[in-house]
mmCIF file of the N, C-alpha and C atoms, coordinates in Angstrom:
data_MODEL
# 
_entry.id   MODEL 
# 
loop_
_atom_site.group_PDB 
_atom_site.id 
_atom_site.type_symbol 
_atom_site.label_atom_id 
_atom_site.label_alt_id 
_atom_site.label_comp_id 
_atom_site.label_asym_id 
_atom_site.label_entity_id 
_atom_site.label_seq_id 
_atom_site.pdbx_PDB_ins_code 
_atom_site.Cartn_x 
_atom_site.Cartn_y 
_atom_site.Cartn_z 
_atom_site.occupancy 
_atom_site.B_iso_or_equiv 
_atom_site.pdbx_formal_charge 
_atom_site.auth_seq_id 
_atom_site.auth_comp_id 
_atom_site.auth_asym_id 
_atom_site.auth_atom_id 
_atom_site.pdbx_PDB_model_num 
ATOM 1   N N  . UNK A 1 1  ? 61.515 125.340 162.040 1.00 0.00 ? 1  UNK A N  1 
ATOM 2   C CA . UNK A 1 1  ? 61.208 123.944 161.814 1.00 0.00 ? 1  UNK A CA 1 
ATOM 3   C C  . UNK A 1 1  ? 59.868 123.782 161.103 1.00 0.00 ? 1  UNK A C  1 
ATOM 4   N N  . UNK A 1 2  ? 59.093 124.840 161.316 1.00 0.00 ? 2  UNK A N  1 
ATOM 5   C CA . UNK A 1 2  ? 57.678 124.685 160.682 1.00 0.00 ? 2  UNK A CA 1 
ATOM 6   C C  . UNK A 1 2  ? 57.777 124.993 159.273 1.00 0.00 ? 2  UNK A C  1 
ATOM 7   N N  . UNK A 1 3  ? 58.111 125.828 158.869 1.00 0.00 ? 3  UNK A N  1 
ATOM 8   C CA . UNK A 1 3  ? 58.587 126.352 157.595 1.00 0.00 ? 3  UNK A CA 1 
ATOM 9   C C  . UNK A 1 3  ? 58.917 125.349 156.915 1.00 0.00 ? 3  UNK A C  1 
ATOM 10  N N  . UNK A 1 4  ? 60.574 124.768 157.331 1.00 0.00 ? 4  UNK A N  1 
ATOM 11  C CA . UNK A 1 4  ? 60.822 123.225 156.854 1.00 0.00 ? 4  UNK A CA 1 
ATOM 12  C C  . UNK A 1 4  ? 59.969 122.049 156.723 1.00 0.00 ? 4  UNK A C  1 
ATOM 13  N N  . UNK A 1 5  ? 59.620 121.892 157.785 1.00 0.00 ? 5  UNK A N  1 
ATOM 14  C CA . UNK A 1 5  ? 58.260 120.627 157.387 1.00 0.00 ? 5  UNK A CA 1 
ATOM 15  C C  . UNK A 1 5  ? 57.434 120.817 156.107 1.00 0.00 ? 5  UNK A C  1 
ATOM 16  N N  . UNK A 1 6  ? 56.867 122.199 155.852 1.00 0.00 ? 6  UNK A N  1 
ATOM 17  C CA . UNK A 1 6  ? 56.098 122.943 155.114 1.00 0.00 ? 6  UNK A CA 1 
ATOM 18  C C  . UNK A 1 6  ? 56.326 122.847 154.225 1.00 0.00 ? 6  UNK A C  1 
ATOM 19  N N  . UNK A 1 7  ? 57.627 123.099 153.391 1.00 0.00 ? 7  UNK A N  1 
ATOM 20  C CA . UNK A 1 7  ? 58.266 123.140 152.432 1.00 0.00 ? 7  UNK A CA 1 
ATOM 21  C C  . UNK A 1 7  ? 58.380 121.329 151.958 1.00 0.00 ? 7  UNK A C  1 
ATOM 22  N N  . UNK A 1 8  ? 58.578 120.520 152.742 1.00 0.00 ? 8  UNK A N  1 
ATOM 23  C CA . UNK A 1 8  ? 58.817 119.013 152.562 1.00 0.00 ? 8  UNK A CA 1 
ATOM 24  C C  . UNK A 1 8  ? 57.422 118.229 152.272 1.00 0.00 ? 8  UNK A C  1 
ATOM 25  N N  . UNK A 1 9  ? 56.727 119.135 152.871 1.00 0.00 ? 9  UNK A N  1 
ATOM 26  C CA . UNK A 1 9  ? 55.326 118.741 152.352 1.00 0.00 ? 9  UNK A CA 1 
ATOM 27  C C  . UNK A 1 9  ? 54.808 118.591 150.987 1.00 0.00 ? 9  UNK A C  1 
ATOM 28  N N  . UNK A 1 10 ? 55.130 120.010 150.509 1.00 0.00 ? 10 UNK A N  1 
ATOM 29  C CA . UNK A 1 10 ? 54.618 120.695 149.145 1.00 0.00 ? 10 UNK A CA 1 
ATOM 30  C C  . UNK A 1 10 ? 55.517 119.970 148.318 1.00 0.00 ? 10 UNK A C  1 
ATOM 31  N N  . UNK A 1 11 ? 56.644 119.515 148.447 1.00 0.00 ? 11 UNK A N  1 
ATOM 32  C CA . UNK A 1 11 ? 57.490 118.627 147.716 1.00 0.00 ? 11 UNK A CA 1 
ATOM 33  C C  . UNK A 1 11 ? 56.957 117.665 147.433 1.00 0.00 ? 11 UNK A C  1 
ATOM 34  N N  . UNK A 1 12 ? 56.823 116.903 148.702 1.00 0.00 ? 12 UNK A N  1 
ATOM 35  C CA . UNK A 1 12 ? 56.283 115.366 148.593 1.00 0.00 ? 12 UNK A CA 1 
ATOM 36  C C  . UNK A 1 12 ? 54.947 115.522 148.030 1.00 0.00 ? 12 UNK A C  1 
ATOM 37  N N  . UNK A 1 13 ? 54.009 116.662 148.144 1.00 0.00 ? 13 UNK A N  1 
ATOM 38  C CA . UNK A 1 13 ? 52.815 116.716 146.818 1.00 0.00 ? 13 UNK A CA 1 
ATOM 39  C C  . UNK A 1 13 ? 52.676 116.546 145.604 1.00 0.00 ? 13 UNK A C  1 
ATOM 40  N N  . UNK A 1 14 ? 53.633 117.459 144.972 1.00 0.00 ? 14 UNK A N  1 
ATOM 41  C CA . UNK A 1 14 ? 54.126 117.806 143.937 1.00 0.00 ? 14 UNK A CA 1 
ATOM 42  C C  . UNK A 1 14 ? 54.815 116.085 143.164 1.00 0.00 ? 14 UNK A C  1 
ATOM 43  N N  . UNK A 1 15 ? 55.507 115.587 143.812 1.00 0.00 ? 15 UNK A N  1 
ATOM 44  C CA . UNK A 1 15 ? 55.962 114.712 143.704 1.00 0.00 ? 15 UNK A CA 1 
ATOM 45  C C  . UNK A 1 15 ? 55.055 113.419 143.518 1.00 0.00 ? 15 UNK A C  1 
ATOM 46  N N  . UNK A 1 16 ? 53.903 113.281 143.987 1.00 0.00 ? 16 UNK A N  1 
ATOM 47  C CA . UNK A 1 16 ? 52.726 112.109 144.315 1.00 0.00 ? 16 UNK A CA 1 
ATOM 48  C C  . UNK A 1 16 ? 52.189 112.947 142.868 1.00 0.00 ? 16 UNK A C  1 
ATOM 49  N N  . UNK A 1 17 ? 51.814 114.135 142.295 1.00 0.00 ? 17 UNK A N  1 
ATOM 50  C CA . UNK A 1 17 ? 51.139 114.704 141.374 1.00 0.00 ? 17 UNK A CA 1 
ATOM 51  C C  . UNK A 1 17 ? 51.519 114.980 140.124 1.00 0.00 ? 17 UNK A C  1 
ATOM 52  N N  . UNK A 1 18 ? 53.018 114.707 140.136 1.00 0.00 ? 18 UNK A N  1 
ATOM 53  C CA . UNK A 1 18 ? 53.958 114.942 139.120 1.00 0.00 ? 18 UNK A CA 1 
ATOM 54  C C  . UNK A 1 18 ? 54.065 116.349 138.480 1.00 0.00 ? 18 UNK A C  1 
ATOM 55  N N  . UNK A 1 19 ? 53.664 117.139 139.632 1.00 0.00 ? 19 UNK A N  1 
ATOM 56  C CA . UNK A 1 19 ? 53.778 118.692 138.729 1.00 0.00 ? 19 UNK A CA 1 
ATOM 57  C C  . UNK A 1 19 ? 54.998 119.138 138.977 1.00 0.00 ? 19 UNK A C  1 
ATOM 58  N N  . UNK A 1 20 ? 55.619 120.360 138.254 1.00 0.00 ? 20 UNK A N  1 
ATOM 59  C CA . UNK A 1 20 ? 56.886 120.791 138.365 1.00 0.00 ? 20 UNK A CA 1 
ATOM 60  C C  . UNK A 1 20 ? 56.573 122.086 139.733 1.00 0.00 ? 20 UNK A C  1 
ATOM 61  N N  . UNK A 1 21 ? 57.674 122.318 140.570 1.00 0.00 ? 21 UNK A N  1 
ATOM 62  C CA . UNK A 1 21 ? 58.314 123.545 141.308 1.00 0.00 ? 21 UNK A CA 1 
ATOM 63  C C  . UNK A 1 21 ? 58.476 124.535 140.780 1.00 0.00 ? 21 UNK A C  1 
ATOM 64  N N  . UNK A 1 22 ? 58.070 125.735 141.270 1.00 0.00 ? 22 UNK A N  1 
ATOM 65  C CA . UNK A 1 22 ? 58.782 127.054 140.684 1.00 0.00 ? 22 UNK A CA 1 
ATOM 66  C C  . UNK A 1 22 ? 59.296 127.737 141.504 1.00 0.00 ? 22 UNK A C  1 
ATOM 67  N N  . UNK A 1 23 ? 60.882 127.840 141.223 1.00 0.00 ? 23 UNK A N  1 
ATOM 68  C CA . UNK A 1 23 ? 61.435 128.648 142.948 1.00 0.00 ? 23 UNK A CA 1 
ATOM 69  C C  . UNK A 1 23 ? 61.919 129.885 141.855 1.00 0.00 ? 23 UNK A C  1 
ATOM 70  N N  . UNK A 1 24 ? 62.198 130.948 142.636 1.00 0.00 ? 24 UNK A N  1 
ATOM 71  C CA . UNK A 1 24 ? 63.533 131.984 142.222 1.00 0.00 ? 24 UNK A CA 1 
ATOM 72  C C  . UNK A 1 24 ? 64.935 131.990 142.365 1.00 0.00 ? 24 UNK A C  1 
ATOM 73  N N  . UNK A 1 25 ? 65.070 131.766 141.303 1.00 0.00 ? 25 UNK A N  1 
ATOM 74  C CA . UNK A 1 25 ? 66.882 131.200 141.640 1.00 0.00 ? 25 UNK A CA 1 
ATOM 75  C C  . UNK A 1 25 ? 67.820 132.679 140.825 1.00 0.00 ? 25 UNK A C  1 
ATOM 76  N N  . UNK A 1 26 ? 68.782 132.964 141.182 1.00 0.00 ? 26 UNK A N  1 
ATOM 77  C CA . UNK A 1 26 ? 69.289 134.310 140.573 1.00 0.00 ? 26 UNK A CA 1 
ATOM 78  C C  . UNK A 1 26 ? 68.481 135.274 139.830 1.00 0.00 ? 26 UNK A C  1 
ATOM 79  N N  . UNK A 1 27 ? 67.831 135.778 139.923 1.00 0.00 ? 27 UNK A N  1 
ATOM 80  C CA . UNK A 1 27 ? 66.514 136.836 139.933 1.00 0.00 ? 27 UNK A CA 1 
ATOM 81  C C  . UNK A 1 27 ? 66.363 135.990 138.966 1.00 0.00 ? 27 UNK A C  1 
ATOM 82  N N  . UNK A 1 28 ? 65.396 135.101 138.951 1.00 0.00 ? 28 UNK A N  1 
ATOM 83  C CA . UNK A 1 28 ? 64.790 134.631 137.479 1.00 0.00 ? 28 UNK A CA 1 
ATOM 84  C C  . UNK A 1 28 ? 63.917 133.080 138.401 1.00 0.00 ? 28 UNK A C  1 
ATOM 85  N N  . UNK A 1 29 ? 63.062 133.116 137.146 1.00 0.00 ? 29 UNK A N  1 
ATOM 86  C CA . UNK A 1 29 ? 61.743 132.336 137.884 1.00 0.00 ? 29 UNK A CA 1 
ATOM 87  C C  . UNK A 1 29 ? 62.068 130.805 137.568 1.00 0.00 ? 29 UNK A C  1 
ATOM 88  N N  . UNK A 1 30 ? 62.175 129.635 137.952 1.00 0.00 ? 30 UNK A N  1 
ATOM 89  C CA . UNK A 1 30 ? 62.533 128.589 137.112 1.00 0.00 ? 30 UNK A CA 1 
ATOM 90  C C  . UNK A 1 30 ? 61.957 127.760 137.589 1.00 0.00 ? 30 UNK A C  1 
ATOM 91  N N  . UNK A 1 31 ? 61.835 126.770 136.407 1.00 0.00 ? 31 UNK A N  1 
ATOM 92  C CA . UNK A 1 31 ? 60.765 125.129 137.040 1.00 0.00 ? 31 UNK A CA 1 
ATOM 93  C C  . UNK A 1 31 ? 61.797 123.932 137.287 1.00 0.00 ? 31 UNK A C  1 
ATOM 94  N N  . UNK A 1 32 ? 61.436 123.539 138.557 1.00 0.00 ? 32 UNK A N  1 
ATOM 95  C CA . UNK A 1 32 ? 62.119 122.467 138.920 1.00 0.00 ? 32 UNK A CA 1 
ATOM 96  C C  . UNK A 1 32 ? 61.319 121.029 139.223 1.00 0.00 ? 32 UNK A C  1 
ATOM 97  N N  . UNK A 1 33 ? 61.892 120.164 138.591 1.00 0.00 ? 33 UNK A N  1 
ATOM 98  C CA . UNK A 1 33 ? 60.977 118.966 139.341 1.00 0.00 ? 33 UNK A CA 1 
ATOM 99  C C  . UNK A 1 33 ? 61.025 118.354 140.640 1.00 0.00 ? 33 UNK A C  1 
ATOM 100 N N  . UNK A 1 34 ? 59.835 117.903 141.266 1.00 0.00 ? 34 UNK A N  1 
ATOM 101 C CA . UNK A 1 34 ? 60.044 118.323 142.679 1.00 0.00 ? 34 UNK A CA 1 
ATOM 102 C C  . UNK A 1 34 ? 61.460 116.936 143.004 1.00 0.00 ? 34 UNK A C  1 
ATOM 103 N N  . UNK A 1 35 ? 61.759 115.847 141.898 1.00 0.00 ? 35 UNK A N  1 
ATOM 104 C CA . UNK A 1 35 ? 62.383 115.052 142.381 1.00 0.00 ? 35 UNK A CA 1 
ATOM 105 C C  . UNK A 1 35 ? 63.707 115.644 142.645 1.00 0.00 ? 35 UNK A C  1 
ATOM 106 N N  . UNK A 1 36 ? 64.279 116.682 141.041 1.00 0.00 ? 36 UNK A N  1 
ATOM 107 C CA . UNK A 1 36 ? 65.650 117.015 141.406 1.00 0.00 ? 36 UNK A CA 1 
ATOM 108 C C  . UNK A 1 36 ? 65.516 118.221 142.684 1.00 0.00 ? 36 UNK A C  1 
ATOM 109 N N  . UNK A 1 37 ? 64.742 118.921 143.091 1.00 0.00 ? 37 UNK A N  1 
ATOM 110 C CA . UNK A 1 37 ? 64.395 119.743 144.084 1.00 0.00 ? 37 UNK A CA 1 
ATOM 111 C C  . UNK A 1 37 ? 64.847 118.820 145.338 1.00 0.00 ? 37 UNK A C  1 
ATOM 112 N N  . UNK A 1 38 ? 64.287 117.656 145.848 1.00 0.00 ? 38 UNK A N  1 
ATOM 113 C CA . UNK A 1 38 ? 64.755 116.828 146.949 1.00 0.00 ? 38 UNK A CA 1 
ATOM 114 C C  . UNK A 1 38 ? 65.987 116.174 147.107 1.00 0.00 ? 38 UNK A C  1 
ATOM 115 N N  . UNK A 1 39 ? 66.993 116.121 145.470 1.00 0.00 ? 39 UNK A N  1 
ATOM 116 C CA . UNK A 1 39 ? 67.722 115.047 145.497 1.00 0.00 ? 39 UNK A CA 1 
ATOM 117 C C  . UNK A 1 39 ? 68.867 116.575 145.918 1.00 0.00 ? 39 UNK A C  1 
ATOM 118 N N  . UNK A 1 40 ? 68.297 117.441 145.660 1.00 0.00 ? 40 UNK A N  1 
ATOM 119 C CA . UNK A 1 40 ? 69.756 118.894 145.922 1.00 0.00 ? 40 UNK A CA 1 
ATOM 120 C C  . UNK A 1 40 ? 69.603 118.666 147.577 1.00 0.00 ? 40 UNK A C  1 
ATOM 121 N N  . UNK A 1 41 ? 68.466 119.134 148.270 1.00 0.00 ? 41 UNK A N  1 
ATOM 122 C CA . UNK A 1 41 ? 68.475 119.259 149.489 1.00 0.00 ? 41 UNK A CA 1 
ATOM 123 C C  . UNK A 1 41 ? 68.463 118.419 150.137 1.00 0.00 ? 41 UNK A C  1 
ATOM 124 N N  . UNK A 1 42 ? 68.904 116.869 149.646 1.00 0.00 ? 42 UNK A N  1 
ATOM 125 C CA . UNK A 1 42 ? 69.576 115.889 150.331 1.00 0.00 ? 42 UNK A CA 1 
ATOM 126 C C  . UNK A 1 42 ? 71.141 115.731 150.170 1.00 0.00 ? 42 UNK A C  1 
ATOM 127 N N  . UNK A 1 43 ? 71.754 116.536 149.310 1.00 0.00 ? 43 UNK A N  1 
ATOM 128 C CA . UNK A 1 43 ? 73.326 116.757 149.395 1.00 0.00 ? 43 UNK A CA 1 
ATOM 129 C C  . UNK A 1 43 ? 73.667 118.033 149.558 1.00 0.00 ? 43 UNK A C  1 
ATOM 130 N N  . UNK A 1 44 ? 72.785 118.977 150.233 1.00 0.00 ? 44 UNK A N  1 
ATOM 131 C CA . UNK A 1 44 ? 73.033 120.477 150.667 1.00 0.00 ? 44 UNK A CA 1 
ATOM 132 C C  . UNK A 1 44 ? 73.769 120.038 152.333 1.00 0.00 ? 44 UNK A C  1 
# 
């Protein structure tokens, strides 16, 4: 649960700052914006 909070945090930063995400998605590095980042893990 801490992890999660953690992660929802750095979102909602990112998001107030307008910078992009960088996760690893199929071995490869990619930028996500933190909005489409929240709008996936609200229909996961």
């Amino acid at each position: 649960m801490a992890l999660k909070a953690a992660v929802e945090k750095v979102v909602e930063e990112h998001m107030r700052d307008g910078q992009p995400l960088y996760i690893w998605l199929d071995g490869k590095v990619i930028e996500v914006s933190a909005q489409e980042l929240r709008e996936q893990s609200t229909r996961a």
